[in-house]
N, C-alpha and C positions, 0 to 999 in steps of 0.2 A: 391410567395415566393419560390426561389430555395430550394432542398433538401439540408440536411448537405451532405458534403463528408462520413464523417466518420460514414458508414453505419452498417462495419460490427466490431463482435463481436470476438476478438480476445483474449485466455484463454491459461495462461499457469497454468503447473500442473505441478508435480514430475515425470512424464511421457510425456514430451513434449509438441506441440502448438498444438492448437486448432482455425479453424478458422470457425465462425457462422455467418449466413444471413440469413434475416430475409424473411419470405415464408409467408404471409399474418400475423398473430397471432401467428407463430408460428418463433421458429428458427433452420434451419438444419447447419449440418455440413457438409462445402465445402471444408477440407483440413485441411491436420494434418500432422504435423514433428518435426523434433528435437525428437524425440518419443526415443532416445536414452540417452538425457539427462533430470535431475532432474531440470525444471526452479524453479526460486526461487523470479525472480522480472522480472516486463515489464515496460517499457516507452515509450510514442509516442511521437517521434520530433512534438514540436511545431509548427513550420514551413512546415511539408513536413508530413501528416494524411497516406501517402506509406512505411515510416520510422520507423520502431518499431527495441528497443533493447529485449533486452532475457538476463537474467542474469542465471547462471548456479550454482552448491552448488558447482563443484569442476573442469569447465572449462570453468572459464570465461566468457568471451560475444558474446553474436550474434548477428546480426542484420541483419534488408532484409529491403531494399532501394522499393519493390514492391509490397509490403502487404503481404507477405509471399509467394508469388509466387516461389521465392527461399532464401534460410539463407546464410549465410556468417559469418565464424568465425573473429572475431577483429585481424588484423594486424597493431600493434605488439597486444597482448592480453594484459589486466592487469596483473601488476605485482602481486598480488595476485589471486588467484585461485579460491578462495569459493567467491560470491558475494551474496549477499540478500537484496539490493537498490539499483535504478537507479533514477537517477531525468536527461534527457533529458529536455536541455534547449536552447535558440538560439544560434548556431553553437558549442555547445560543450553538453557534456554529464558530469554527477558526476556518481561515482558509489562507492557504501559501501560495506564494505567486513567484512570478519572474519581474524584473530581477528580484531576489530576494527579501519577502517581507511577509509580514502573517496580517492580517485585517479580522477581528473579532465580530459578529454582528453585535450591532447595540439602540436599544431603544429606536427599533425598526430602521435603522442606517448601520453602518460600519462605523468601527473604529479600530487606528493603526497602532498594535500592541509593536512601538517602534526599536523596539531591544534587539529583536530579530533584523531590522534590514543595522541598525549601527554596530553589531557583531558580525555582519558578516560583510562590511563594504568591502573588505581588503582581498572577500576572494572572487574567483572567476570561475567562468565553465571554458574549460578549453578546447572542447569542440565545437564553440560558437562564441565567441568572446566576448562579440559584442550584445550576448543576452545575459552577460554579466555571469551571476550564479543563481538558484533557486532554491525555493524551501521544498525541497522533494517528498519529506513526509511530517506526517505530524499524529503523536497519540501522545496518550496519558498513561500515569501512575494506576493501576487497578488499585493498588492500596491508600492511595493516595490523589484524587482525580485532580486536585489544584497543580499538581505535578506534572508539566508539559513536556512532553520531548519533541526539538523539531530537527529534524536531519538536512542538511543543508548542501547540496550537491554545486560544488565541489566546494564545503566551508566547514566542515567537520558539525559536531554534534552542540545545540544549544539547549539549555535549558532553564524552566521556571518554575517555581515553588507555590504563584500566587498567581495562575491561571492565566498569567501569561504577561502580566503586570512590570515583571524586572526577569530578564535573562543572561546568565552568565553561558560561556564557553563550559566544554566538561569532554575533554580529549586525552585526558593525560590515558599513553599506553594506545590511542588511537592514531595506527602509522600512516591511513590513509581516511582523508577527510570529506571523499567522492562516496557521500549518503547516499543509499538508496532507498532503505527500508528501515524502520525499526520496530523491533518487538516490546511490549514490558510483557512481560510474564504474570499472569493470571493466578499459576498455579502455584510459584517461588515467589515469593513477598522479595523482590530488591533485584533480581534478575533482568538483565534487558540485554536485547539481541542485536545485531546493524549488519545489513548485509551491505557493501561497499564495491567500488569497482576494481580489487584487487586482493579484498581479503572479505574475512565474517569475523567478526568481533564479538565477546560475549564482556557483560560488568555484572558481579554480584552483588555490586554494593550502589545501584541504580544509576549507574555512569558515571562513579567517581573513578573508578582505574580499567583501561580497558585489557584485555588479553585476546592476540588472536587465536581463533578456532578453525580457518581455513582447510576445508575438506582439501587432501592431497592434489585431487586431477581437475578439480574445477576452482576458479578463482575468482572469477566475473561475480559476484553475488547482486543476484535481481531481488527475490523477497524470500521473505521470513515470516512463517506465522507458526499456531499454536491451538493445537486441539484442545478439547475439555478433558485429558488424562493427563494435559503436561507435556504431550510428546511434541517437538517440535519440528518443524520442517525446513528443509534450505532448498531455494531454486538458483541453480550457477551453471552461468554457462563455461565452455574453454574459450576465455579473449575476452577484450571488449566488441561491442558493436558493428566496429569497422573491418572487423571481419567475419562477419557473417555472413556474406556477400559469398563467402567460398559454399561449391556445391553442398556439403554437410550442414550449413546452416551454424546457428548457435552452437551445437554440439549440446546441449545443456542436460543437465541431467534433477530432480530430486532426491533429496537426501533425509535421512528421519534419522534421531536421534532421542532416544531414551534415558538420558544422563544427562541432560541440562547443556549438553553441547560440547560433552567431551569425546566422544567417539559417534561417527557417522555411518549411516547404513544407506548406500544406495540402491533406489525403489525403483527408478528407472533414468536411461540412459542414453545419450544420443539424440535426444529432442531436435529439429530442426529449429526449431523458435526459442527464445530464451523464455523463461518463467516469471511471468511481470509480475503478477499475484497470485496470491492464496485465498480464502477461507474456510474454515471446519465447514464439514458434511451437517446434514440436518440432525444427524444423530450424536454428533456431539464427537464422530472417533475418523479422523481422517483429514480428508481435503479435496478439495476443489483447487484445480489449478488453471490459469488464464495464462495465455504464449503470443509472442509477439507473431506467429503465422498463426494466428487465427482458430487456435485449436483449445478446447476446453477436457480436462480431466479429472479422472475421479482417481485418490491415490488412499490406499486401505491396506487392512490387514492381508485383503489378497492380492497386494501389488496394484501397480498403475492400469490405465488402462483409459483410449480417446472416447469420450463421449459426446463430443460436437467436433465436427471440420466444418472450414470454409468460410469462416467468422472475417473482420478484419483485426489487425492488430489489436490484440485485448488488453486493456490497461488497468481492470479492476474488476472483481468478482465478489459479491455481496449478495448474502442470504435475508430476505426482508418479506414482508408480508405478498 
């Protein structure tokens, strides 16, 4: 069995890229840049594991064609400036911005797949108002990849059939519309996950009816991903944000679940920092987790456990060449 390509361990923070390889059991740090800007979101070309984007709070996009060996600013850049989604897809890129709208690359410029900002003009982010609201996440249909899902903080859930062409609303059964993450399921054909800033929501029938899943003692829901068995993951803190400020932090805890999101099993517990992202381990059974202090972990069959401190706020964790 060949190795995967996609060896190393690639983090952006509010402080720049971060690049990690693995040294038997452990992982160091072989390279750091952008250290000048705030990332906000990463994607790795599905096609080309050398190709990773960088999305910035207030200069647009990056990208390095050679695993970060060097960055390259977007020519032309997006026409908006603050970005917080990328969804990297074959031969083009989506990316969501503030206020809320998605920009597709096309024929070496952008173009405004404008469904997204005239579905969501009517909402707002209420702890800054006047940044309107945002397209917080963006992926695809696995069974289906013209199938967009964008999560829209605070504007509930949009979606598109034709890659991003016409978008409707798809909330029915969704009590709270402060997106933060979304899953589609890999391994359940129709399955899709939303972590939310009050609840977890699961649809089996790709976001036509929601039902919430809300693990009991956490309810802040940061991110949601999804191992190569199926098994999924939940990062939630106790609160929102504005109080994390208290000595205990987030409180936040991971949760795994074996049944598609019907009963939860807590991995670990009391995180000071909330769980901004996920991605599977190289082997296909786990996770990597990224926290707003700074701290990165590996979370398995034998429990969680830190394997970076001291980082700054991590906003995205991706396994890429």
């Amino acid at each position: 069995m060949t190795e995967p390509i996609e060896k190393a361990l690639h983090v952006a923070t509010l402080s720049g890229w971060y690049r990690f390889e693995r040294d038997g059991k452990e992982w160091k740090q072989t390279k750091r840049d952008l250290s000048y800007w705030s990332l906000t979101c990463m994607s790795v070309d599905p096609e080309n594991p050398q190709k990773i984007y960088a999305g910035t709070e207030h200069s647009g996009l990056f990208y390095t064609d050679n695993a970060g060996a060097s960055w390259n600013r977007a020519q032309p850049n997006v026409p908006k400036m603050m970005l917080f989604a990328i969804l990297a897809l074959k031969g083009r890129v989506m990316v969501g911005t503030i206020p809320s709208a998605v920009y597709r690359s096309k024929n070496g410029g952008w173009e405004e797949l404008e469904g997204v900002r005239i579905n969501s003009a009517g909402a707002n982010f209420p702890p800054s108002p006047e940044l309107q609201s945002r397209t917080r996440y963006l992926t695809f249909d696995p069974a289906s990849p013209n199938r967009i899902y964008a999560g829209i903080e605070v504007g509930g859930m949009l979606v598109s059939d034709d890659d991003g062409q016409n978008w409707r609303p798809a909330n029915e059964g969704l009590t709270d519309m402060d997106i933060h993450e979304v899953l589609a399921s890999r391994s359940t054909a129709g399955l899709v996950f939303a972590a939310c800033g009050e609840a977890a929501f699961r649809s089996f029938d790709r976001a036509g009816h929601w039902e919430a899943i809300t693990p009991k003692s956490h309810d802040y829901g940061t991110s949601v991903a999804e191992d190569n068995d199926g098994v999924v993951y939940l990062g939630s803190a106790r609160g929102r944000p504005n109080g994390w400020i208290r000595k205990e932090g987030a409180m936040a805890a991971i949760f795994r679940s074996q049944d598609k999101g019907s009963t939860w099993e807590k991995i670990i517990d009391n995180l000071k920092g909330g769980v901004m992202h996920m991605c599977p381990l190289p082997d296909g059974k786990g996770m990597i987790a990224g926290t707003s202090d700074g701290s990165l972990l590996v979370v398995d069959d034998a429990g969680a456990r830190e394997i970076v401190t001291g980082l700054p706020f991590v906003t995205s964790v991706e396994l890429a060449a």
